[in-house]
Residue, then its C-alpha position, 0 to 999 in steps of 0.5 A: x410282039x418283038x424279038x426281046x419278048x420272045x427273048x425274055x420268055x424263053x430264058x423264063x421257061x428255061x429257068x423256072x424263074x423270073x428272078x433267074x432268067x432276069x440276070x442271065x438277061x441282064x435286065x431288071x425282073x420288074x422290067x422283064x414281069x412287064x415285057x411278059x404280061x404285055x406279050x400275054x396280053x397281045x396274045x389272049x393267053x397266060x403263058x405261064x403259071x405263076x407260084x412262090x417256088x417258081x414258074x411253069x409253062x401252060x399249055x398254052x405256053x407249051x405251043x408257044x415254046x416251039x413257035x419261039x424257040x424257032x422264031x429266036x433261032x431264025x433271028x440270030x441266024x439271019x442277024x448273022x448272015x446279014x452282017x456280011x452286009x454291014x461295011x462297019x462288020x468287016x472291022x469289028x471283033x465280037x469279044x466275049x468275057x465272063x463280068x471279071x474284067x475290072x476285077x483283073x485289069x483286064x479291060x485296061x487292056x482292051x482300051x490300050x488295043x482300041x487306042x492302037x486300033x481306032x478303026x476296029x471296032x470292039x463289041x464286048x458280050x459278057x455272060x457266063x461261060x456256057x453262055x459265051x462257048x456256045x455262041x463261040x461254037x456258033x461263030x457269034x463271037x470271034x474270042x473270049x476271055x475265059x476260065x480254061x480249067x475245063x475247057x478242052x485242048x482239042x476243041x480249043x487253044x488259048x493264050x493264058x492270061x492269068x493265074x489266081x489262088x482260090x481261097x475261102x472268104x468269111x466275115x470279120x465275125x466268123x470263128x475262121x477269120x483268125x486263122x492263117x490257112x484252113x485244110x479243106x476238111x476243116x470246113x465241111x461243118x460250115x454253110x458256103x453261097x457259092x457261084x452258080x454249079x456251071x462255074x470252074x470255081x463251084x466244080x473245083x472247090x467241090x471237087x476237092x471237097x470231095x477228094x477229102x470226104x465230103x459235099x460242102x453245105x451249099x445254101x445258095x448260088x448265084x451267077x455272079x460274085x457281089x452277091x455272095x460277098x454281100x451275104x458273107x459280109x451279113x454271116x449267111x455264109x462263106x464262100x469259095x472265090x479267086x482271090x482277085x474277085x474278093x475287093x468290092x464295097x465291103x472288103x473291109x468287112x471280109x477276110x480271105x484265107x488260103x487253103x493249106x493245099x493251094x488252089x489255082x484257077x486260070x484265065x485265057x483269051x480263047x479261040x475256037x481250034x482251027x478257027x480262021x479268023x478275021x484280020x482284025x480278030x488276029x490283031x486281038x489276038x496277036x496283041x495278047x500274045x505280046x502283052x503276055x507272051x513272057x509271063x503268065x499274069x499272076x495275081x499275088x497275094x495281097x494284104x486286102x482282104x487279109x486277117x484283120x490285126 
């Protein structure tokens, strides 16, 4: 047994699926089915019973829950503690990002720090949002690069970072295509792949779907973009995204269209509110706050993913 293992099996019993829990895992789900029939293997029991809509615990499985949570938690407390250990810790910032930093430029920044900073060493983390604020929480992580929509002044300060406008996105074939701006009314008739409901993107855009009258029609939801643009590009769908993170593959294929009330989103380097941080950790942060001191980043219109002509 080792400690990916007991990894891979909690994030399936959290789950219900092995689909879901291998991309919050990022691994593969063929890889992760193997991790786990060998752990029941060595152990003599089934941990799971299997079925097309998911997966549930036996009760086998249920003692084994309490074994591995206990056991997971141990590990990553004493992986933290031991740190103080490590002379290469004393000079490194955990950083964690939800997966949009190419989509902004945003890791071009972080290569301009590294190259002022050699001997800091950065460590990048990148999950979803809850994922990421509870490991902030728990000090595995120095800042993170997140949505600040929700988030709370109180618990939390950050540096903004930038500003984009949500909009809708839909194939070249949709009857929506052609028009210049929707009204948010407009598309409660319509089917929508979303991102996954813990996002500020899914509560935003339902929330004003509501502010007007309606649940939006949502077939699908995944924890990450590309797939929701593969299914708009194949007419599953429409979708709801930042601009920013609508250019990919098949942005030849896809139009985006802005909502005639606008709607915005925010990103932030964020800190945890009176958080003593690290040297090296303030040295991120200060370098932010010069890059963006002046101005907040906004991501501007632009003539990609527009209406075709």
């Amino acid at each position: 047994m080792n400690i990916a293992q007991v990894q891979y099996f909690l994030e399936i019993a959290r789950h219900g699926k092995f689909s879901s829990a291998a991309e919050h895992a990022y691994v593969s789900q063929s890889s992760l089915s193997k991790q786990i029939k060998a752990l029941e293997e060595e152990l003599g029991v089934e941990l799971f019973v299997r079925a097309s809509c998911g997966v549930r615990l036996t009760p086998a499985g249920e003692m084994f829950l309490e074994f591995a949570s206990k056991t997971f938690r141990d590990y990553e407390s004493i992986i933290l503690r031991l740190e103080r250990y490590n002379a290469q810790a004393q000079f490194r910032v955990r950083v964690g990002a939800l997966p949009l930093l190419s989509s902004y430029d945003l890791h071009t920044d972080l290569a301009d720090f590294q190259v002022d900073n050699m001997t800091i060493q950065l460590d990048l983390y990148e999950r979803n949002q809850s994922e990421i604020l509870k490991r902030l929480e728990l000090n595995r992580l120095d800042v993170a690069i997140l949505r600040t929509d929700l988030l709370s002044a109180e618990d939390y300060d950050w540096i903004p970072l930038i500003r984009d406008e949500i909009v809708v996105v839909c194939s070249n074939q949709h009857p929506l295509c052609r028009t210049r701006r929707v009204a948010t009314v407009d598309l409660k008739d319509e089917r929508f792949v979303m991102l996954e409901p813990q996002s500020a993107i899914y509560t935003a855009f339902v929330e004003r779907c509501r502010e007007v009258g309606f649940f939006p029609n949502i077939t699908f939801t995944h924890a990450r973009h590309e797939p929701l643009l593969a299914a708009v590009g194949r007419g599953i769908g429409i979708t709801a995204l930042p601009r920013g993170l609508t250019h990919g593959r098949n942005e030849s294929e896809l139009t985006c269209i802005p909502l005639q009330t606008p709607l915005y989103t925010d990103i932030g380097l964020v800190v945890p509110r009176n958080r003593t941080l690290t040297p090296w950790a303030q040295k991120l942060v200060d370098f932010f706050k010069k890059t963006y001191t002046y101005a907040t980043a906004w991501v501007a219109p632009s003539d990609e993913c527009e209406q075709p002509t």
